[in-house]
C-alpha positions as a Markdown table, in Angstrom:
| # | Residue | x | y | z |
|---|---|---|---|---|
| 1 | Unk | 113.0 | 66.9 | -1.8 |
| 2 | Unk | 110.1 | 66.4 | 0.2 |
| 3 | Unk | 106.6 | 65.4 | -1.0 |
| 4 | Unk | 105.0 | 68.8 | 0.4 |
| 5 | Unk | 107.8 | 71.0 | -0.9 |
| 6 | Unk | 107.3 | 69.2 | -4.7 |
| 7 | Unk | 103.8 | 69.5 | -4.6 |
| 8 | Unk | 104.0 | 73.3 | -3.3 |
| 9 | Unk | 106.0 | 73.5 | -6.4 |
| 10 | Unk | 104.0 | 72.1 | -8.6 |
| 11 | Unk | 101.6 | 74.3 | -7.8 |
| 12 | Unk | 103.5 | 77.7 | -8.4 |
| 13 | Unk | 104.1 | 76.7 | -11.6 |
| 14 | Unk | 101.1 | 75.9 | -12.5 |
| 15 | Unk | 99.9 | 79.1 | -10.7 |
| 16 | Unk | 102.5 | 81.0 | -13.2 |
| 17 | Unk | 101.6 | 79.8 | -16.4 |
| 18 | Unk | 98.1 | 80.5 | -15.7 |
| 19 | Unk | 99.5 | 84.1 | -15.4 |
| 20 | Unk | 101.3 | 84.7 | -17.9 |
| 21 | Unk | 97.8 | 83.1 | -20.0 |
| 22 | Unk | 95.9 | 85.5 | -18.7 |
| 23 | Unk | 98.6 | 88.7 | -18.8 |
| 24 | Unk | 98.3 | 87.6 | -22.9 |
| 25 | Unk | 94.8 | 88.3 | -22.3 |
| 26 | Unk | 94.5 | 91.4 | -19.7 |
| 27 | Unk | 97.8 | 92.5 | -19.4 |
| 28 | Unk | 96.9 | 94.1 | -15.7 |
| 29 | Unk | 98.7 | 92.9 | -12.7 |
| 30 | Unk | 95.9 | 93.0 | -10.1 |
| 31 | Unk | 93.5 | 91.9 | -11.9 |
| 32 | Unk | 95.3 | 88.5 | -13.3 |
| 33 | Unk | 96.4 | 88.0 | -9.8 |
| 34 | Unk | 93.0 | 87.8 | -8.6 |
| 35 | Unk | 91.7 | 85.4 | -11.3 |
| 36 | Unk | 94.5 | 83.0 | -10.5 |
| 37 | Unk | 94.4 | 83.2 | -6.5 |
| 38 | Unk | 97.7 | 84.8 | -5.9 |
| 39 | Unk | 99.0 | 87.9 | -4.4 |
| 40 | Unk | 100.9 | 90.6 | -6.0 |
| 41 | Unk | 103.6 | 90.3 | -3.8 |
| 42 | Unk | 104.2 | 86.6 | -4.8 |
| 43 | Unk | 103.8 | 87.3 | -8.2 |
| 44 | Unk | 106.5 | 90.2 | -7.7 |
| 45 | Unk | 108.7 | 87.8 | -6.1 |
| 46 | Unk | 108.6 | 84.9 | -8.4 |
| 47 | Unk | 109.0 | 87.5 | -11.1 |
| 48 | Unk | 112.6 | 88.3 | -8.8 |
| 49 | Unk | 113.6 | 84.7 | -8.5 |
| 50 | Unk | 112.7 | 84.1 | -11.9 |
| 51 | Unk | 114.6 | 85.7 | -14.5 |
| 52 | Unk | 112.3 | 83.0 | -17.0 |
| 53 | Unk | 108.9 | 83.7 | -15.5 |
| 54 | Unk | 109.7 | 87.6 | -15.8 |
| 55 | Unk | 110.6 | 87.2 | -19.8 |
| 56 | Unk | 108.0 | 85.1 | -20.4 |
| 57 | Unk | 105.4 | 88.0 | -18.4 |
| 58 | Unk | 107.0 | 90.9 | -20.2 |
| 59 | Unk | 106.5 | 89.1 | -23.2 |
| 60 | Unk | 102.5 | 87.9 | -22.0 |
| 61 | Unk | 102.2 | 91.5 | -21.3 |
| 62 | Unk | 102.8 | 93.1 | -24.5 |
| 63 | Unk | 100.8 | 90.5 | -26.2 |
| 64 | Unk | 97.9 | 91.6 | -24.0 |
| 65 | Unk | 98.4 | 95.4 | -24.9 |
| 66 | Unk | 98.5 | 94.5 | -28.1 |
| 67 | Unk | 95.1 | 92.8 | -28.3 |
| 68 | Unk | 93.7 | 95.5 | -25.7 |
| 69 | Unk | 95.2 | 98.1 | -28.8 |
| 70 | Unk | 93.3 | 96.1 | -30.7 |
| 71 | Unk | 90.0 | 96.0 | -29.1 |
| 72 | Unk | 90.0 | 99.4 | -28.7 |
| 73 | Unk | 90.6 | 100.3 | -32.7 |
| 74 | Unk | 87.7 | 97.8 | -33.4 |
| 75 | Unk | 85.7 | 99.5 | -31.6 |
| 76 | Unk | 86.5 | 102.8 | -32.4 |
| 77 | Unk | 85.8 | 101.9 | -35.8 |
| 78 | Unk | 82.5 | 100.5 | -34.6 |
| 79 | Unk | 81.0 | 104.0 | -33.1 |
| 80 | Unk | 82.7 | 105.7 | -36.6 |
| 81 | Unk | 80.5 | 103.4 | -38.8 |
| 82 | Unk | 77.4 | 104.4 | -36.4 |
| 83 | Unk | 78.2 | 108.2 | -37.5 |
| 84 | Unk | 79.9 | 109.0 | -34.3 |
| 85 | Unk | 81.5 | 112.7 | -35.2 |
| 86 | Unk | 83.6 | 112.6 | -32.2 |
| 87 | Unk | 85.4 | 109.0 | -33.0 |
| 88 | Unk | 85.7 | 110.0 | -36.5 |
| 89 | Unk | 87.5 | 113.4 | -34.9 |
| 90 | Unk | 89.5 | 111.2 | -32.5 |
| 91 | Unk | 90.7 | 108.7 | -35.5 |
| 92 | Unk | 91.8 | 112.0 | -37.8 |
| 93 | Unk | 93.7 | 113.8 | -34.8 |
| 94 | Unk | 95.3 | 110.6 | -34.2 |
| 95 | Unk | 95.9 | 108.9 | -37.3 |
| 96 | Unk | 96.6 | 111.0 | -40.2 |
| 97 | Unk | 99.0 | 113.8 | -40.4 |
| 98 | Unk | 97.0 | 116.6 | -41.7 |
| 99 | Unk | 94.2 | 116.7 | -39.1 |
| 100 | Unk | 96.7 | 116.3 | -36.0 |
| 101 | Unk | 96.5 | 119.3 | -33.5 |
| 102 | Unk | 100.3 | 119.7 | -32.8 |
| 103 | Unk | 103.0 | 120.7 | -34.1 |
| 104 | Unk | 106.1 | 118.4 | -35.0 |
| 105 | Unk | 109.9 | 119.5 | -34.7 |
| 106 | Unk | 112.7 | 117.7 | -35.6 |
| 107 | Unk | 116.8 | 118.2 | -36.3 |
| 108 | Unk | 120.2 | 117.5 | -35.3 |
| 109 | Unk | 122.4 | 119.1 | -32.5 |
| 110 | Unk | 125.7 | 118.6 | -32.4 |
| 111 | Unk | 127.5 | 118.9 | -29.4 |
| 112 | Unk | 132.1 | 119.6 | -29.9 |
| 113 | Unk | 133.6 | 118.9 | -27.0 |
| 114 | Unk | 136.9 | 120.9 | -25.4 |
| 115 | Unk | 136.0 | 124.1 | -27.9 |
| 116 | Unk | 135.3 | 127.4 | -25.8 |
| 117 | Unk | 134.9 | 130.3 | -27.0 |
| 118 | Unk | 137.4 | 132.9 | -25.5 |
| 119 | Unk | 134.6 | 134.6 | -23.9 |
| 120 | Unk | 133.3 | 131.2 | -21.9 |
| 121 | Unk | 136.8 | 130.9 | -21.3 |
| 122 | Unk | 136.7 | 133.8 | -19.4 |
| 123 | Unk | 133.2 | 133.5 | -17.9 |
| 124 | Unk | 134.8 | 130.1 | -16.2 |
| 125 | Unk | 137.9 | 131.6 | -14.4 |
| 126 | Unk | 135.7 | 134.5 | -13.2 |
| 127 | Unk | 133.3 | 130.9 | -11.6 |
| 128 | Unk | 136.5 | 129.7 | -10.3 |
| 129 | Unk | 137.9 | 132.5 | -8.4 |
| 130 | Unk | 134.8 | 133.4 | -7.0 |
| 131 | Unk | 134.9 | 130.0 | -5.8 |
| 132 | Unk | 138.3 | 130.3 | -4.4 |
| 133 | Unk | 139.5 | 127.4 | -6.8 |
| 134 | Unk | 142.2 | 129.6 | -8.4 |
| 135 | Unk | 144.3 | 132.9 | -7.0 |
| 136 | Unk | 145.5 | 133.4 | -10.6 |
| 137 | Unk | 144.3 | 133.7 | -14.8 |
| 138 | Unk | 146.7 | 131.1 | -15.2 |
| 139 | Unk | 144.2 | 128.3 | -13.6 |
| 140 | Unk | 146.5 | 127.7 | -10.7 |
| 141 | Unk | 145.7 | 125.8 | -8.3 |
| 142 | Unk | 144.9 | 127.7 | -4.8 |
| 143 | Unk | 147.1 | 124.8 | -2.9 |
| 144 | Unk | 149.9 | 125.1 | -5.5 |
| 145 | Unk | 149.8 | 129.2 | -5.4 |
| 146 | Unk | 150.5 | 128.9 | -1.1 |
């Protein structure tokens, strides 16, 4: 390998850790990319040759949403402790189950498979005749009835 080519690199590796340091920290594409001097189309395509770099962004990326998450619910807590009614309406609606404005719904459907009733029986070979797919009730094919 040539001196250039190692040094070249080198430097994209160097160039992807520092992004998937800084994804850990601001887990937004763009704005990473700018930081470290790269475009988004080489980060995209070292993400495709990759498979390694990827992981270890999708992980970086989580992380960073994380602490985002969490710098966000410091500083809700922040304006609540300063008496601010609409944080403290925003944490309720959000947080605990008897102040939430919507309504939850939950059960089981369960789907049985090959069991018509007679009636979608019937509702079916009406479909297929008016489709020309059968000549017959029997379900005949229209090739087989010629």
């Amino acid at each position: 390998m040539s001196d250039t080519k190692r040094s070249i690199q080198i430097r994209t590796l160097e160039k992807q850790k520092q992004i998937v340091e800084q994804l850990s920290r601001t887990p937004i594409v763009e704005i990473v990319c700018q930081k470290v001097g790269i475009g988004r189309n080489s980060y995209y395509r070292w993400r495709r040759q990759s498979k390694k770099f990827a992981t270890a962004c999708d992980k970086a990326i989580e992380e960073g949403c994380q602490f985002i998450n969490d710098l966000a619910e410091s500083q809700l807590i922040s304006a609540m402790k300063n008496n601010n009614l609409t944080a403290v309406m925003y944490w309720l609606n959000h947080r605990h189950g008897v102040y939430r404005n919507k309504i939850e719904i939950g059960g089981n459907i369960e789907i049985k498979k090959d069991e018509l009733t007679k009636d979608q029986e019937e509702n079916i070979m009406r479909a297929l005749k008016l489709a020309s797919l059968i000549t017959n009730n029997k379900g005949d094919n229209h090739e087989q009835s010629k």
